[in-house]
N, C-alpha and C positions, 0 to 999 in steps of 0.2 A: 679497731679490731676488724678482720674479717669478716667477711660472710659467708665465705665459702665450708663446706661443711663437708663434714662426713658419720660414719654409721659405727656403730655397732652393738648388741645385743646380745642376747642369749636363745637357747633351744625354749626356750620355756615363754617366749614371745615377748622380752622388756627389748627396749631399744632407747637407746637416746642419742641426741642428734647435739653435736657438741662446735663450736666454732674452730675451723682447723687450726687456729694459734695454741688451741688450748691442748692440741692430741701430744705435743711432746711434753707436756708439763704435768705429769699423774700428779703431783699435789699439790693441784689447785681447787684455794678456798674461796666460798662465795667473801668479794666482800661490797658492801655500799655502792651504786650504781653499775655494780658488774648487772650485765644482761643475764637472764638467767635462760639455761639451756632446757629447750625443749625436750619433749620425753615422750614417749608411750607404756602402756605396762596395765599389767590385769590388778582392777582393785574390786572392793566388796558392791560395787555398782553397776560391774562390770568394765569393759576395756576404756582405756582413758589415754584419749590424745591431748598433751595438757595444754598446749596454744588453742584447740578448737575448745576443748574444755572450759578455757579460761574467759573465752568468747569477750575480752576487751574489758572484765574484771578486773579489781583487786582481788588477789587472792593471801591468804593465809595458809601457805604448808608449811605443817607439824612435822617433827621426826621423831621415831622412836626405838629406842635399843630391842624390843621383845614383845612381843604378844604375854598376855597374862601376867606378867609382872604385877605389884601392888600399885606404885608409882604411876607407869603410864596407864594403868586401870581408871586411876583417880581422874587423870587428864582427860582423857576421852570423855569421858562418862561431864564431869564439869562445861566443856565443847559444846557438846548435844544437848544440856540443861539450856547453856546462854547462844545459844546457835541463830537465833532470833535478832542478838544484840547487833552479832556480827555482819546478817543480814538487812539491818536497817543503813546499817553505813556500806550497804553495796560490796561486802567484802565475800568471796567463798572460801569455805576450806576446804583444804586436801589434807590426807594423813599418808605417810611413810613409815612402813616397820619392814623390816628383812625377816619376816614369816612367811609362809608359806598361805594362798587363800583359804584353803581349807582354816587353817587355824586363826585365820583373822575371820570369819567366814562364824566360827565355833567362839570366838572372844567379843565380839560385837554382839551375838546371842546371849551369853551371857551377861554383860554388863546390863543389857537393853532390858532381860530379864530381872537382873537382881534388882536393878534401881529404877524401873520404870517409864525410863527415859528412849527415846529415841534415838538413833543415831542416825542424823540425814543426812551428810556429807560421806563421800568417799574416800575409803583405806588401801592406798597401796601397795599390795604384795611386792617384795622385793627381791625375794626367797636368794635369788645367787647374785646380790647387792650390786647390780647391773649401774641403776640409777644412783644406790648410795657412795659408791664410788666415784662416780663421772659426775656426779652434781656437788663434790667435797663434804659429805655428809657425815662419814667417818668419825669415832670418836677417840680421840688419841689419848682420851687416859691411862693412865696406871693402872691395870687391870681390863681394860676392855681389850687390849691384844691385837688393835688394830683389826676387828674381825666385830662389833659393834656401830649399830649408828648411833648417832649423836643426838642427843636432846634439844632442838634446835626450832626454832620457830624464823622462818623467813614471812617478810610482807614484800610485797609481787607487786606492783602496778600494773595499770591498762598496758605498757609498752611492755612487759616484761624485765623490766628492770628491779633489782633486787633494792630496797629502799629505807629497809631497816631487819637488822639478824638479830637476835637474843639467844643466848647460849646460855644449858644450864646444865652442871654436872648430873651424870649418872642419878647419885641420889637423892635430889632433887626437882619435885614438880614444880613446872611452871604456874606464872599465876596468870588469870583469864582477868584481872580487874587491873594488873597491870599491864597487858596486854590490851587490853581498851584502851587505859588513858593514852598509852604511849602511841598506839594508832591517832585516837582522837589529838594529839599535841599537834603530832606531823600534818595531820588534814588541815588542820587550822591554822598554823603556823603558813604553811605555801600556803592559804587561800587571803590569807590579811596581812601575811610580809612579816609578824610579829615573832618572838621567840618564846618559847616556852619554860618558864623557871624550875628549878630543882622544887618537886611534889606536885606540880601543877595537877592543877583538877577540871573538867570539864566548868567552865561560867566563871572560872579565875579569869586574871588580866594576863597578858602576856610583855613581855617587853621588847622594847624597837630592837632593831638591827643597830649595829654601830656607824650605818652607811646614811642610817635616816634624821634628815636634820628634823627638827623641832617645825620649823615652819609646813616641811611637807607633812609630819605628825598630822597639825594642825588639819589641814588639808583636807586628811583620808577620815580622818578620826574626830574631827568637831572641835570642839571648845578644848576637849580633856589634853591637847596635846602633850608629848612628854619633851622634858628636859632631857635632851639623849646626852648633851655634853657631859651633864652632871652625872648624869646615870654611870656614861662608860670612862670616867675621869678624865677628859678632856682637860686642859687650860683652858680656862674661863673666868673672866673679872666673877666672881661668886656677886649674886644677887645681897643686897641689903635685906636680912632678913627682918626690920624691924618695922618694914613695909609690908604694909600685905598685898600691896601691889606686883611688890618682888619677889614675895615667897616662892622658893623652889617646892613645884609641882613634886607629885609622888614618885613620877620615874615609871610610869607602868601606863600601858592600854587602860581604855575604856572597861570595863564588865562587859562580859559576853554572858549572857542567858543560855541555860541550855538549850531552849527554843530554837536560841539565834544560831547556837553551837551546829546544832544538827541541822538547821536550814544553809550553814555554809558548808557542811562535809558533804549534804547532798549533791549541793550546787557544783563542789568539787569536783563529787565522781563524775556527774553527767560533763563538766566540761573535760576531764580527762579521758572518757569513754568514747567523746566528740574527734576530740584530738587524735587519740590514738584508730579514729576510725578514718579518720582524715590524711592521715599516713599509711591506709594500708597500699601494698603494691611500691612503698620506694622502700629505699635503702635499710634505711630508719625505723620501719615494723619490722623488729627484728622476727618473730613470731612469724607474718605473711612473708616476709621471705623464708626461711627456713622451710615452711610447708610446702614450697616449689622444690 
């Protein structure tokens, strides 16, 4: 993709700064390693440049159809309760509504009021959907008119790349403990090579890749190595199971402790924060170039 960039905005101060491949294609959606485009725009924290913003973070931006709604009331207000969680795995959020500050301004007031909660991340105003347009935020239901944003949660890496998107109808809040795990799978998953099974839970096992033989298992992983032939249906003389010499192992990692869990997601960020500090000034930050 390009780097080369350009501009545009609104009277009311949003701007977003988009990759010049992308100016002929209006309907384009984020998806999976797409770089996500920088932005500026006035939120409840005030002005937000979101590559300076992001400062070599993970980030987590929220979208949302309307201010005051029941729905995204629920979300926000949930966010600021566990806003703690999200910050121990190095992660910040952002919020997105196409209101106006004033009324996100009056809606943060309230919630913070009615349920006693905090809200310490910033919301941004998108009032003439500058951002929700140019970033594919859009929601194209049956009834939203093309003229709502979309229920959307993206996770943002250090380099700014889009790394995982969740999509939820209109009438539908998202949930913040699946939103954990599904962060927690992906940190761990890159940080041990493993894969993450359908319900996985934080201190579960994960299982091999289909690339990993049994002996590297061994290796990385100790004694517990797994059977990958067996696991991903390989051709394999099958073990004598009347040996317990030969019994086929479980097919799964080690246990990971929670302890251990969050000792590697830490480890994570700091070496992705490394990384993507270690890129700034070439090609490849895409963020420190776009700010030129």
């Amino acid at each position: 993709m390009s780097i080369s960039i350009f501009k545009f905005g609104s009277r009311h101060g949003s701007t977003i700064r988009l990759a010049v491949d992308r100016k002929a294609d209006a309907g384009w959606q984020p998806q999976i390693n797409d770089v996500f485009p920088d932005f500026s725009a006035h939120s409840t924290k005030g002005r937000i440049d979101f590559s300076e913003w992001a400062d070599g973070n993970w980030v987590l931006l929220i979208s949302h159809p309307a201010a005051f709604t029941p729905v995204c009331t629920t979300e926000i207000r949930a966010l600021a309760e566990r806003h703690e969680e999200f910050a121990e795995r190095q992660i910040k959020i952002i919020a997105l509504t196409g209101d106006s500050l004033e009324r996100l301004n009056d809606w943060s007031d309230e919630i913070e009021h009615d349920s006693g909660v905090t809200i310490p991340f910033p919301h941004i105003s998108d009032e003439n959907q500058v951002i929700t347009k140019g970033c594919g935020l859009m929601s194209q239901e049956i009834g939203a008119r093309g003229r709502l944003c979309a229920r959307r949660s993206l996770l943002i890496d250090p380099r700014g790349i889009v790394r995982m998107i969740m999509d939820y109808p209109l009438a539908v809040g998202r949930s913040v403990d699946e939103t954990l795990r599904s962060i927690d799978a992906l940190m761990l998953s890159e940080r041990v090579g493993g894969l993450a099974p359908s319900d996985w839970k934080p201190g579960e096992p994960l299982l091999p890749r289909r690339t990993t033989s049994p002996h590297a298992m061994k290796l990385r992983y100790g004694k517990q190595e797994t059977d990958a032939c067996s696991l991903f249906g390989e051709t394999k003389a099958r073990p004598d199971e009347s040996d317990p010499a030969q019994a086929p192992r479980s097919g799964r990692l080690p246990e990971i402790s929670n302890i251990e869990l969050r000792r590697l997601v830490n480890e994570h960020n700091l070496q992705m924060r490394a990384d993507a500090g270690a890129d700034a000034g070439r090609s490849s930050d895409v963020f420190a170039t776009l700010r030129h």
